[in-house]
N, CA, C and O atoms as CSV, one atom per row, in Angstrom:
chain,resi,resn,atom,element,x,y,z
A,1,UNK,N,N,116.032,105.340,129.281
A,1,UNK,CA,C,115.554,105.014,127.942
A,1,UNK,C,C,116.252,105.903,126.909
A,1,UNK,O,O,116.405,107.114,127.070
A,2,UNK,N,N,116.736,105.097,125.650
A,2,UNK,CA,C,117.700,106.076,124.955
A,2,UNK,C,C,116.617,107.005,124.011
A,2,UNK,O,O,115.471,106.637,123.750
A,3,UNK,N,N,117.149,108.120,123.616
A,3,UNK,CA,C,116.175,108.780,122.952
A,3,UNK,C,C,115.812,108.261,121.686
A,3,UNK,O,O,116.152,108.934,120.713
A,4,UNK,N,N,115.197,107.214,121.492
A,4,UNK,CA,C,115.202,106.609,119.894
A,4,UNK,C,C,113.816,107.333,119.323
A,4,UNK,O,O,113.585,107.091,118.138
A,5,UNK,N,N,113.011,108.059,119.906
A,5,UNK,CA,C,111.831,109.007,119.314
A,5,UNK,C,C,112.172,109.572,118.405
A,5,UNK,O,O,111.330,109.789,117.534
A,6,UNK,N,N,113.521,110.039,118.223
A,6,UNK,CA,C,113.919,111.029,116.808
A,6,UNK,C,C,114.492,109.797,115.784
A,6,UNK,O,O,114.808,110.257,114.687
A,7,UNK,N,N,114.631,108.783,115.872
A,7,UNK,CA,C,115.020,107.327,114.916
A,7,UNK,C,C,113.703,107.226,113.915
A,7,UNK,O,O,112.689,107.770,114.352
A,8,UNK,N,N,113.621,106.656,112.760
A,8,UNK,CA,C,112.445,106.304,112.111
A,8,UNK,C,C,112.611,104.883,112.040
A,8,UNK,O,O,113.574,104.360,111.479
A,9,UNK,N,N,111.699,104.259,112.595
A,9,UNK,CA,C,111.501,102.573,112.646
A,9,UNK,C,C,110.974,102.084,111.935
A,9,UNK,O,O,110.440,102.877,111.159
A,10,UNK,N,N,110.700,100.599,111.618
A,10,UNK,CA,C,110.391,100.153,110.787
A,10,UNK,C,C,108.449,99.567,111.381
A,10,UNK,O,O,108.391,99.574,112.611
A,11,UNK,N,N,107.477,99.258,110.903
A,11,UNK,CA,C,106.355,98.994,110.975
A,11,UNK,C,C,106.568,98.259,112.505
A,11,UNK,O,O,106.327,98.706,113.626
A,12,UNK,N,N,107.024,97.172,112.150
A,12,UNK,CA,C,107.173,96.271,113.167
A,12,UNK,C,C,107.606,96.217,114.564
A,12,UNK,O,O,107.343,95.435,115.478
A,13,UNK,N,N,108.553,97.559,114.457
A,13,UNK,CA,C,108.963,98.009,115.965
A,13,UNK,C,C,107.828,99.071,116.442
A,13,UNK,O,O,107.865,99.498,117.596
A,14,UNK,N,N,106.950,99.435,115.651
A,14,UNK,CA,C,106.179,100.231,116.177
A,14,UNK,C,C,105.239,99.968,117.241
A,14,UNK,O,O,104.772,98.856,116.994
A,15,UNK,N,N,104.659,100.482,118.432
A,15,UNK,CA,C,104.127,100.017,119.310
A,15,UNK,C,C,105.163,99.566,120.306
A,15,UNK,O,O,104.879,98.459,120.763
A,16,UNK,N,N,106.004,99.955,120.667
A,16,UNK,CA,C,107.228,99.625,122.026
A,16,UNK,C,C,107.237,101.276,122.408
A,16,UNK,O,O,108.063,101.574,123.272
A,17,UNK,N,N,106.736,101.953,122.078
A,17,UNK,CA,C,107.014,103.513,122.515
A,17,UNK,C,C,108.354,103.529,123.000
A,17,UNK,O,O,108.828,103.917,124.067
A,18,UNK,N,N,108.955,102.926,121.789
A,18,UNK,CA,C,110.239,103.540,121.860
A,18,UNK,C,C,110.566,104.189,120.250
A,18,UNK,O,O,111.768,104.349,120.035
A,19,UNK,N,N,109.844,104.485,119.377
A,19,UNK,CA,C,109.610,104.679,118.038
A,19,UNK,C,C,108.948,105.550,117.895
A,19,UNK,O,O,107.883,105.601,118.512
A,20,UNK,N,N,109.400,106.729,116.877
A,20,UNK,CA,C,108.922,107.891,116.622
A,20,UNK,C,C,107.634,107.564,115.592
A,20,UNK,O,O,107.337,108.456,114.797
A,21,UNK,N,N,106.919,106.413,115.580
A,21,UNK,CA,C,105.880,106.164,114.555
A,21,UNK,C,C,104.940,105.592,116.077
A,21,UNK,O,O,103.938,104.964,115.736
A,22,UNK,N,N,105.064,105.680,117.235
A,22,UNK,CA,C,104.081,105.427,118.062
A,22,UNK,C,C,103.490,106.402,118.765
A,22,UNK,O,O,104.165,107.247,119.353
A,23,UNK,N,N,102.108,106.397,118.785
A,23,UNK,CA,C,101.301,107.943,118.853
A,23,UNK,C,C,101.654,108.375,120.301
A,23,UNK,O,O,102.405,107.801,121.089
A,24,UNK,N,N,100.936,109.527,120.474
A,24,UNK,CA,C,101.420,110.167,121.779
A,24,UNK,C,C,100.396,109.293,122.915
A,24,UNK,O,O,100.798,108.860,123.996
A,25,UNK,N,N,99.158,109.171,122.449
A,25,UNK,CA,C,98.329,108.562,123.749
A,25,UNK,C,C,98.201,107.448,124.028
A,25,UNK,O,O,97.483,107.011,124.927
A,26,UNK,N,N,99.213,106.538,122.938
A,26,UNK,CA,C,99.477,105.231,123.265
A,26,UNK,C,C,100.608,105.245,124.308
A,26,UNK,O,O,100.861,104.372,125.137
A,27,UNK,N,N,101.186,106.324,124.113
A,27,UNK,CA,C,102.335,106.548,124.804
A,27,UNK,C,C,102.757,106.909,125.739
A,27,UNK,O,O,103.960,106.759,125.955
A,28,UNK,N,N,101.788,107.626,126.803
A,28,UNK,CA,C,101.614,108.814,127.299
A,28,UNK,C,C,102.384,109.148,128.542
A,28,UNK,O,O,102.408,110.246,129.100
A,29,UNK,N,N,103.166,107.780,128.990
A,29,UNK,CA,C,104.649,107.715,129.770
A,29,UNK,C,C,105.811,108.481,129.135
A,29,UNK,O,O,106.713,108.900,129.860
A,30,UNK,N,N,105.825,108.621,128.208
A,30,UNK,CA,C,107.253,108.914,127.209
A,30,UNK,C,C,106.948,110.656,126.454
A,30,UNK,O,O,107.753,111.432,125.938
A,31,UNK,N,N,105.686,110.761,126.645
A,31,UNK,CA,C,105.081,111.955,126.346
A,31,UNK,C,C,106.250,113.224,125.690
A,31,UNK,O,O,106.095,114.079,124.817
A,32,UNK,N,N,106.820,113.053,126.111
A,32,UNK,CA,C,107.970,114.186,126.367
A,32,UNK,C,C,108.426,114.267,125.397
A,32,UNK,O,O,108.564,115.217,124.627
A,33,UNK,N,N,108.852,112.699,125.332
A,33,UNK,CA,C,109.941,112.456,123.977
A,33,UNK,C,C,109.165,112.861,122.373
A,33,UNK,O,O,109.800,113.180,121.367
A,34,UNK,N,N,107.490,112.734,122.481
A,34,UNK,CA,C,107.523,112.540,121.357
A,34,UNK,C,C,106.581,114.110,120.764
A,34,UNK,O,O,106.661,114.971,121.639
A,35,UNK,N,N,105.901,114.513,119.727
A,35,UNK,CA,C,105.415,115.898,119.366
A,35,UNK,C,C,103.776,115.427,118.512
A,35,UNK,O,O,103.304,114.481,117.881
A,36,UNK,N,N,103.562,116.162,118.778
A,36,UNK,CA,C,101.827,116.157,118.313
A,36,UNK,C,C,101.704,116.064,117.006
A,36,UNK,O,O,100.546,116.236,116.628
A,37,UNK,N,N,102.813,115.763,115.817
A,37,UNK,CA,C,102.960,115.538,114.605
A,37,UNK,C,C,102.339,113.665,114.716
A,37,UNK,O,O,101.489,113.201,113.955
A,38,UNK,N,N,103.104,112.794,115.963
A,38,UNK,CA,C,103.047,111.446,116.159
A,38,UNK,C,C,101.325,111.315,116.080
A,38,UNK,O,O,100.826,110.317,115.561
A,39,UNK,N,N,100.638,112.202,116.534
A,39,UNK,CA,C,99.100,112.288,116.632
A,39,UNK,C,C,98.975,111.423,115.800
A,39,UNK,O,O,98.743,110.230,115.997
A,40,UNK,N,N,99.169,112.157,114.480
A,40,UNK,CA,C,98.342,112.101,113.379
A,40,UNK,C,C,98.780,110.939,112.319
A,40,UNK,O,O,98.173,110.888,111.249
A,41,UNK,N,N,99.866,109.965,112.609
A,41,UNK,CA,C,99.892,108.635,112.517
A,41,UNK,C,C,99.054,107.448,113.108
A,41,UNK,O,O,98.675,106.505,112.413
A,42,UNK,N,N,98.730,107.605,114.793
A,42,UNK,CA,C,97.817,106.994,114.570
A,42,UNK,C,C,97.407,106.258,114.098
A,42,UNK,O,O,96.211,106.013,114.255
């Protein structure tokens, strides 16, 4: 999986946890990639 967590996406790609706008515990396979800032989008 390419690192696209540091990319800013658009609304619509959000939710593929491949997007730095998808939270961590939706995510929680990819965990790694993303930082506890993603929390608080949500």
């Amino acid at each position: 999986m390419p690192l696209r967590g540091q990319l800013q996406c658009s609304a619509v790609q959000c939710g593929t946890c491949s997007c730095k706008c998808d939270c961590i515990f939706h995510c929680s396979k990819v965990s790694t990639l993303y930082s506890t800032e993603n929390s608080s989008t949500c």
